[in-house]
N, C-alpha and C positions, 0 to 999 in steps of 0.2 A: 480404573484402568491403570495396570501399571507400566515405571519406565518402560523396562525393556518390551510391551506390547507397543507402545507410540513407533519403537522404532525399529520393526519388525513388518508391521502391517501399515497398509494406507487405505481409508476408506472410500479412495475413488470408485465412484458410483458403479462405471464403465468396466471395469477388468473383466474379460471373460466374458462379455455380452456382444463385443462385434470389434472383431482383430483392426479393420481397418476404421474403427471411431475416431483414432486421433485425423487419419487422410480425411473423414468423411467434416470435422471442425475445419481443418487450413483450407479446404477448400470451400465451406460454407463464409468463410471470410475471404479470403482471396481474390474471391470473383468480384463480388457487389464491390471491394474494396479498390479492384485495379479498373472496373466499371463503372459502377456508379457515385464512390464515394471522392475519390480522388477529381473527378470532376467538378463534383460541389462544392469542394473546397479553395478549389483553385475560382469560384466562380460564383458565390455568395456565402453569408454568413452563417457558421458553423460553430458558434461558441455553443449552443445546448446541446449540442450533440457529441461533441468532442468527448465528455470524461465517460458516454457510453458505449465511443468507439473503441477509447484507452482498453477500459474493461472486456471488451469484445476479442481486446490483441492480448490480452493478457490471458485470456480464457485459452489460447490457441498457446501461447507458451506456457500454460500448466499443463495443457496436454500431451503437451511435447515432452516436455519435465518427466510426466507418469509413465509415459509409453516410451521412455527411455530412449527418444532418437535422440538425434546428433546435439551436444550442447549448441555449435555454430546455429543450427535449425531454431533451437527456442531462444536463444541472445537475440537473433534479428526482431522475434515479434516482442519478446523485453522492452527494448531497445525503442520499439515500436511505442510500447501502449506507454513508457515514462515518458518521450516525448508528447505524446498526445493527453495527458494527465498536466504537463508541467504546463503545456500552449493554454489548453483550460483554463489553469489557474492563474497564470498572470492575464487572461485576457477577461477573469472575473474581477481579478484585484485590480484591475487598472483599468475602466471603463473610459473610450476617451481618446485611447493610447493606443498607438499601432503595433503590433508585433510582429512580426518578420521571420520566421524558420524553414529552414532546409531540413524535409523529410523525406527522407529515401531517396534523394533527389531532384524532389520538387520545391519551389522556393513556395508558402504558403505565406499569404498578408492578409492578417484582420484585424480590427478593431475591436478593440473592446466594448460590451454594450454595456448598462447597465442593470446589474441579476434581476431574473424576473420571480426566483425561487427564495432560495437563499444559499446561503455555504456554511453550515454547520462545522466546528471544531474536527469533529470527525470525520468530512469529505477532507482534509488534508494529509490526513494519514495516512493513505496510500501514496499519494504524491511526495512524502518526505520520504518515506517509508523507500521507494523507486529510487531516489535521488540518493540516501545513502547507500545503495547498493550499485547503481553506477557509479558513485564516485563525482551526483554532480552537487557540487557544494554554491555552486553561485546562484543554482535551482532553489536552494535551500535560503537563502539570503533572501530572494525575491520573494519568498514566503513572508518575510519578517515585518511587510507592511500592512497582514491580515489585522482585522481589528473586530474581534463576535459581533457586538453592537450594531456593525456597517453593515452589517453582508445579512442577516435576518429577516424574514419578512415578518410581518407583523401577527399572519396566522399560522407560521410556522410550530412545531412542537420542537422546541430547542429548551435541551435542557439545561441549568443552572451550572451546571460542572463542564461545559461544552469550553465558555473564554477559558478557567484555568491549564484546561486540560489542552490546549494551543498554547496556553503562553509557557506552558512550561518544557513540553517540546522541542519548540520553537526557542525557546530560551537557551536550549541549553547551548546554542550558535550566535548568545546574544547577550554577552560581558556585561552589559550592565539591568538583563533579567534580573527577577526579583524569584527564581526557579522553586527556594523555599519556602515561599509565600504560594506560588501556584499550587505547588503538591500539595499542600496543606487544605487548600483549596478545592480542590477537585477532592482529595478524601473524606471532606468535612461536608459537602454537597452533593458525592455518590451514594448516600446511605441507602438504605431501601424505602425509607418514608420521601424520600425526595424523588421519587419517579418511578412510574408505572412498573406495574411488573411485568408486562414485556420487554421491557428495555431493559431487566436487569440482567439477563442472561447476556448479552453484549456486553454490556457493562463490566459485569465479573469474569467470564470469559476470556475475552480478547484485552479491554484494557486496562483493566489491573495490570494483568501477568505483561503486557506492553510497558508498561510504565515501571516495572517491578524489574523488570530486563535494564532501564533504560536508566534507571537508580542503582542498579550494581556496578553499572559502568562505570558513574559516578563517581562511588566509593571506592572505584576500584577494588575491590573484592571478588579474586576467580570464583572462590567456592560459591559467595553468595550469587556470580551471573552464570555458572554452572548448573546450580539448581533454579535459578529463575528461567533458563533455558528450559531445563525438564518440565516442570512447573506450567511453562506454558504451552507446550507441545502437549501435554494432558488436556490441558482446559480446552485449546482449539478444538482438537481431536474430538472431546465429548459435545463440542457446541457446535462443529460443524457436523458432525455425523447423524444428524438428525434429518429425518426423511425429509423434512422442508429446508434445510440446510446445504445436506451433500452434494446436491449441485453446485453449491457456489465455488469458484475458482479458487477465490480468497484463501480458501479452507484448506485447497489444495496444495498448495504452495502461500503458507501463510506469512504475507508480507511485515505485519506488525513483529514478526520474531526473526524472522531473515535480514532485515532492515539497520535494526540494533545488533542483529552480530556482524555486520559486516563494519558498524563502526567500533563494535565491543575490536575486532581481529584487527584494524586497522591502528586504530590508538593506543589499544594495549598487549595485540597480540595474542589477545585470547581467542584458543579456538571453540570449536563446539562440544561437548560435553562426549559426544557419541555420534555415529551417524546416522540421519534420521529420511526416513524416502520422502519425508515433507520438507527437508530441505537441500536444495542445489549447492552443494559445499564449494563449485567451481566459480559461481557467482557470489556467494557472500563473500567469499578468499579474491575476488578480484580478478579469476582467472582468466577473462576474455578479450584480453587490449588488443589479439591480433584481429579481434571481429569487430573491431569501435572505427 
């Protein structure tokens, strides 16, 4: 697939199959949401279900996204699924501990339980990922007490590149990381004899080219986060477009590459290469503080 095809075309599933798809998602969420969910929350505990509700609000802001309404329209359910992504995560990493949030203007208090799954390297990556594209950095801090080891359950399939590939993330918000020891790390561990071959297509795909974005920043190098940009708007493009795939939202608006350029624009002022209908340039740019 070439550049200028990534950013020409989007392979959302829906185009052309029923004008009102996006109406027929907001209000598939909307109801059960202003119904039945927000009652439960207010009213027993909801940590296993939160990062599928997160996912749920964020499916409704990629469609908003595609179907080109109002950005104010897809920032509120944004807005939505990072908070509900962030309450998840500290109320995994903090078992014990009360958390306390105002969402949409309910005040929400749970407790942390202790995971009954686990939280693989990779469930973080939307949640960082969220957090530097609002702008929330204290979100990001609160991350910094994940530890792989802790959070694993013992028959989970957790792969061996999962801790590096957190701690160097996560490092790079954490001065005394050891960030060139992670990468090394994680690339010395992602080979192909070190894990299945379904799992390589993710692997190659989405986090390389994640981490390959995330390392030009680094170096500060436009040309090199220029092409890591292109680079991985290919890769998504071909990983998510696959008939067992294109449903996923993720694909739609691909957070692992929106995430890093909103901090690539913010620290270095670098923009996007080109513009691409896989990404909201008004969101990675910062452009929504009248709707926060």
């Amino acid at each position: 697939m070439s550049d200028s095809a990534i950013n020409t075309q989007h392979h959302f599933p829906y185009v052309g199959k029923n004008k009102r798809r996006f109406q027929t998602c907001q209000r598939l969420f909307d109801e059960p949401w202003q119904n039945i969910r927000w009652p439960q929350y207010l009213s027993i505990n909801i940590q296993q279900r939160l990062h599928s509700d997160a996912k749920d609000a964020f499916r409704v802001f990629a469609f908003a996204h595609v179907d080109g309404q109002e950005n104010s329209l897809a920032f509120r359910y944004f807005s939505l699924a990072h908070q509900l992504f962030q309450l998840h995560v500290q109320l995994e990493l903090n078992p014990g501990v009360e958390q306390s949030r105002i969402i949409e203007g309910h005040t929400i208090v749970q407790i942390g339980k202790p995971y009954k799954v686990c939280m693989h390297g990779t469930d973080l990556i939307e949640p960082y990922c969220s957090a530097l594209l609002i702008r929330d950095f204290a979100a990001i801090e609160g991350m910094q007490g994940y530890q792989h080891d802790n959070f694993i359950h013992p028959l989970a399939e957790a792969l061996d590149y999962e801790a590096p590939l957190a701690d160097f993330f996560l490092g790079i918000f954490n001065p005394s990381a050891d960030i060139n020891k992670s990468i090394n790390e994680f690339i010395r561990l992602s080979a192909p004899e070190c894990m299945p071959q379904r799992r390589q297509p993710y692997t190659y795909n989405v986090l390389m080219p994640f981490l390959e974005i995330l390392l030009s920043i680094l170096a500060k190098d436009e040309a090199r986060y220029h092409q890591a940009i292109k680079y991985a708007l290919t890769a998504s493009t071909e990983h998510y477009s696959q008939k067992r795939t294109e449903g996923v939202a993720f694909g739609w608006v691909p957070l692992h590459i929106c995430g890093p350029a909103a901090l690539a624009f913010d620290q270095l002022g670098y923009k996007l290469p080109e513009p691409s209908p896989y990404l909201p340039e008004w969101l990675i740019y910062g452009d929504f503080k009248e709707w926060q």
